[in-house]
C-alpha positions in Angstrom: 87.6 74.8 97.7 87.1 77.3 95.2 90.6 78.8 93.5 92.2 80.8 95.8 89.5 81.1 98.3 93.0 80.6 100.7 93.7 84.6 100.4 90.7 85.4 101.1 90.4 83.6 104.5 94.1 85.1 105.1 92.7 88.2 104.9 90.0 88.2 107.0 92.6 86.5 110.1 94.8 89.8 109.6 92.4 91.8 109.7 91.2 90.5 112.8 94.4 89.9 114.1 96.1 93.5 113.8 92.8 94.9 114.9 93.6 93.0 118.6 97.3 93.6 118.1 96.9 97.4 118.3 94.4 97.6 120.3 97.1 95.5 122.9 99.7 97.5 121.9 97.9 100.5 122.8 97.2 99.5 126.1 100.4 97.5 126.7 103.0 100.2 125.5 104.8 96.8 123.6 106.7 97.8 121.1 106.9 94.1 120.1 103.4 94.2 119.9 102.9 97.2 117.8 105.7 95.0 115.2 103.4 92.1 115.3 100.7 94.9 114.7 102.7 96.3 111.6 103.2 92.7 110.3 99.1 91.6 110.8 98.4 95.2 108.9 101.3 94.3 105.8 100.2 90.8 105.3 96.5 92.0 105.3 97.5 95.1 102.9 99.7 92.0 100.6 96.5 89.7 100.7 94.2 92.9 99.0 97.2 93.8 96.6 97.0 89.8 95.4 93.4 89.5 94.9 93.5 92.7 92.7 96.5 91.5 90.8 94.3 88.1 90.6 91.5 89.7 89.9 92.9 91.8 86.4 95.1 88.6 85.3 91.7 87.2 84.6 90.9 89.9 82.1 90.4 88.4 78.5 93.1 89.4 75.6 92.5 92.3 73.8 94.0 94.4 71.5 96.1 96.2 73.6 97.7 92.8 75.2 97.2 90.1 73.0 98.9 87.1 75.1 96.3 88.3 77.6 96.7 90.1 81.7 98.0 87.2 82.9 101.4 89.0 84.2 99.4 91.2 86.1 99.6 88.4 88.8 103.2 88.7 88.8 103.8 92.4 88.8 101.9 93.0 91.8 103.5 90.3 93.6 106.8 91.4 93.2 105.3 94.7 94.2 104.1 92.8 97.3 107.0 91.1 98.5 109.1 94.0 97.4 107.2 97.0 98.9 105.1 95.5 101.8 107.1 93.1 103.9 110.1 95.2 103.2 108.8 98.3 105.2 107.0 96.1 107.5 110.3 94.8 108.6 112.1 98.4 108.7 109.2 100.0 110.9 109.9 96.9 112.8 113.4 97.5 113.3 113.0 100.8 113.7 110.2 100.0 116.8 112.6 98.3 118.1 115.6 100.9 118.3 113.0 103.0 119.8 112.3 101.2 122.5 116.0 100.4 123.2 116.5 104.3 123.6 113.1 104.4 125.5 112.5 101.8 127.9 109.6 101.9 129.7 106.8 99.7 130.7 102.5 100.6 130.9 99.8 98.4 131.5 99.3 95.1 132.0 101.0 92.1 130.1 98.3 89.9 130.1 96.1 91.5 127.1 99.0 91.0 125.2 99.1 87.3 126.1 95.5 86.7 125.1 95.8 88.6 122.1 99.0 86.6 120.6 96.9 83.3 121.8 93.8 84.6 119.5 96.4 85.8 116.9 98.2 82.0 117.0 94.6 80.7 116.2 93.8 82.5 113.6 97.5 82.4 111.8 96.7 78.6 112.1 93.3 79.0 110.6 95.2 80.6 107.9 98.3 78.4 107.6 96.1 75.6 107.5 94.1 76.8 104.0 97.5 77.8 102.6 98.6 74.7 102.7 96.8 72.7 101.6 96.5 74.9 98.2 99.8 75.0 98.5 100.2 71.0 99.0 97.6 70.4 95.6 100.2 72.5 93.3 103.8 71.0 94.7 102.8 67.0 94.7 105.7 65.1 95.8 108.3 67.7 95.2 110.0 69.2 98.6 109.0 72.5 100.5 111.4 74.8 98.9 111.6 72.9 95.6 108.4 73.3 95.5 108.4 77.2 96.3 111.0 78.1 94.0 109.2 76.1 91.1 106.0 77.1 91.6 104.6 79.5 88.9 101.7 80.8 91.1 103.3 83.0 93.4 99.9 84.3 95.5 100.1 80.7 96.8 103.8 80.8 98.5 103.1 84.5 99.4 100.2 83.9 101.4 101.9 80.6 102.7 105.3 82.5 103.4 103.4 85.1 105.4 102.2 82.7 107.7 105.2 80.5 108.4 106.8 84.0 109.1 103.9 85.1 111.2 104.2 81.7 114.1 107.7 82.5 114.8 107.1 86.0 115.0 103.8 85.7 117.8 106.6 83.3 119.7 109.5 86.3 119.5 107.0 88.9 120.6 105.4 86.7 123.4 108.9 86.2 124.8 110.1 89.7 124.5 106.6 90.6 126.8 107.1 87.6 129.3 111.5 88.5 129.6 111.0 91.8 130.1 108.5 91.4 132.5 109.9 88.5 134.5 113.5 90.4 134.6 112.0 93.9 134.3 113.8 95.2 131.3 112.3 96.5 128.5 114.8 95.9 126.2 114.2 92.4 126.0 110.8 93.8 123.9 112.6 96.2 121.8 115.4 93.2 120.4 112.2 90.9 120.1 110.3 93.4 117.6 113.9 94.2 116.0 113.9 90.1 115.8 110.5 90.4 114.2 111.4 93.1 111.4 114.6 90.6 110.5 112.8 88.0 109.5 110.3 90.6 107.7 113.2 91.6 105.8 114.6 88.0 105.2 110.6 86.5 103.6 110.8 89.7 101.6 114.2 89.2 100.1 113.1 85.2 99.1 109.7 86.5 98.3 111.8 89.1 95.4 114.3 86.6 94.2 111.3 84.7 92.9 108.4 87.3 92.0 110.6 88.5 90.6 112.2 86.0 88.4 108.3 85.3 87.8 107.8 88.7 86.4 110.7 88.5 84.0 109.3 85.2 82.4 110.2 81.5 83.5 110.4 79.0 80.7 108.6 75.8 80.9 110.5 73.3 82.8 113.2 71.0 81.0 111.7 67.9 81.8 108.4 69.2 80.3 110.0 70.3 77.5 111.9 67.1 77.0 108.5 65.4 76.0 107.4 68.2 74.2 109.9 68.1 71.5 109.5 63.8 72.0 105.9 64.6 71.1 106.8 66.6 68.1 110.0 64.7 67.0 107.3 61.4 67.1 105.2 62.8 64.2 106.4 61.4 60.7 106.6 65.2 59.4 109.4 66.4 61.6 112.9 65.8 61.3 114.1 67.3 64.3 113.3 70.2 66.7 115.6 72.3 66.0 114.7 75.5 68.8 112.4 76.3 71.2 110.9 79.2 73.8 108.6 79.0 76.0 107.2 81.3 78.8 104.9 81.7 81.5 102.1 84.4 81.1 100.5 82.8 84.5 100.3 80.2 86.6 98.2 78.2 84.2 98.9 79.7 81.0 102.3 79.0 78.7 103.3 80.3 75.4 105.5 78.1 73.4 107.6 78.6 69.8 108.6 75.5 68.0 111.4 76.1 64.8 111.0 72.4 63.5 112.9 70.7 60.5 110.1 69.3 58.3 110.7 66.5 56.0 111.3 67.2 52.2 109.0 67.6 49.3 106.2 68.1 52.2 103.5 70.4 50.7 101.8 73.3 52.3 99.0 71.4 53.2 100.8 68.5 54.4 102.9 70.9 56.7 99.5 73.0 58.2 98.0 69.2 58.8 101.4 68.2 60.7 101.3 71.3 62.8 97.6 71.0 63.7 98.5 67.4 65.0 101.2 68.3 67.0 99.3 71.1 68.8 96.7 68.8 69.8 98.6 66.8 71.3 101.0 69.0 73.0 97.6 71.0 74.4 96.0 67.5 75.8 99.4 66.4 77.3 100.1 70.1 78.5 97.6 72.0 79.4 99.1 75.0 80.5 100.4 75.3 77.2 97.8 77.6 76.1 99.1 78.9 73.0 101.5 77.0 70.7 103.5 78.5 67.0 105.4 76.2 65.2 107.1 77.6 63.0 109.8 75.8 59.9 113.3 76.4 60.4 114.7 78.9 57.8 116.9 77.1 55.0 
């Protein structure tokens, strides 16, 4: 599977999903299904804003950024889980006060039945390829661990989408099939308010950690536990005395080592000691794309 091939195939399922939503809706009068519409419309809207933000984080390093686009990822997906499945789930909510102050019922249920079955297929479709990406990046680490770890965030958005997207296709389907059986509309209106809730509720995770993404994550402690092993191993160092590290993207990692060198080293001998040490820091840690090590001041 080529990188990231999962957004893609995401965004063709909304699109073909919020197509049939609307077009239900529309005949239907749901305003459960014109929520499920909204969401199909803001996760296919999310999936475009993530390939362009993948798209420019590839950009080489220039003079302008020198530690490269990678944060281009990150800004537009906080600006994703901010923005888009924040007003998905307010024009939800506010579908569903509508319909509470404007019961009424139009056409026949059963398009909308068929069209949450086809929507159910293709949220699967997509689920399914979200997964699995998702599944190669979090190894044995659990679910959310592995969520709020994670340093590529157009995985868990795409993924996050979806697992918000079953239970919503169930809420709508029952607010369609209650209000039908027991001829009251409301039961449609407090399904699509249902819907923009948990809109709200995947936007407010999906912030927390885009956003915390955007700011600049450090590598992780365990990683940088054998980091400074690796360095403290080479006969030239004393000690580790500080490091930084941060995240530019999911696969690329600046890191700052202040070391202690031995005494009576000479220039040489130090430039030869921190060549060695990058080199094996950059086989063990990939990620760790660029690497300054640096003598602590006396």
């Amino acid at each position: 599977m080529k990188p990231r091939l999962f957004i893609y195939v995401s965004l063709a399922a909304d699109l073909s999903i919020a197509i049939s939503k609307f077009i239900a809706a529309g005949i239907t009068g749901s305003s459960s299904m014109i929520s499920e519409g909204v969401h199909s419309v803001i996760d296919a809207a999310s999936q475009v804003m993530l390939i362009w933000g993948v798209k420019n984080s590839r950009k080489k390093a220039d003079d302008e950024r020198p530690f490269g686009y990678g944060r281009e990822l990150y800004f537009w997906s906080f600006m994703v889980s901010l923005v888009m499945f924040l007003l998905g789930g307010c024009i939800s909510l506010y579908e569903g006060f509508e319909r509470l102050n404007r019961p009424e019922f139009t056409g026949s249920p059963n398009l909308s039945y068929i069209t949450l079955a086809i929507a159910a297929v293709f949220t699967g479709i997509s689920f399914t390829t979200a997964f699995k990406a998702f599944n190669k990046q979090r190894g044995d680490k659990s679910f959310f661990t592995a969520i709020t770890q994670s340093k590529d965030p157009s995985t868990f958005i795409v993924l996050l989408g979806d697992v918000g997207d079953m239970p919503g296709l169930f809420i709508a389907f029952l607010g369609v099939y209650l209000g039908r059986l027991f001829h009251n509309p409301l039961y449609d209106g407090i399904a699509a308010m249902i819907i923009g809730a948990i809109l709200i509720a995947i936007s407010m995770l999906l912030v927390r950690e885009s956003k915390s993404l955007l700011m600049g994550e450090a590598i992780s402690k365990v990683a940088l536990r054998k980091i400074v092993a690796i360095a403290e191993a080479d006969a030239a160092i004393v000690k580790i005395k500080k490091h930084f590290s941060t995240y530019m993207a999911p696969d690329e990692a600046i890191l700052q080592l202040i070391a202690i060198f031995k005494k009576d080293l000479t220039t040489g001998e130090i430039t030869d000691a921190i060549e060695r040490i990058t080199k094996l820091i950059t086989t063990e840690f990939p990620r760790v794309k660029q690497i300054f090590i640096e003598p602590a001041a006396k």
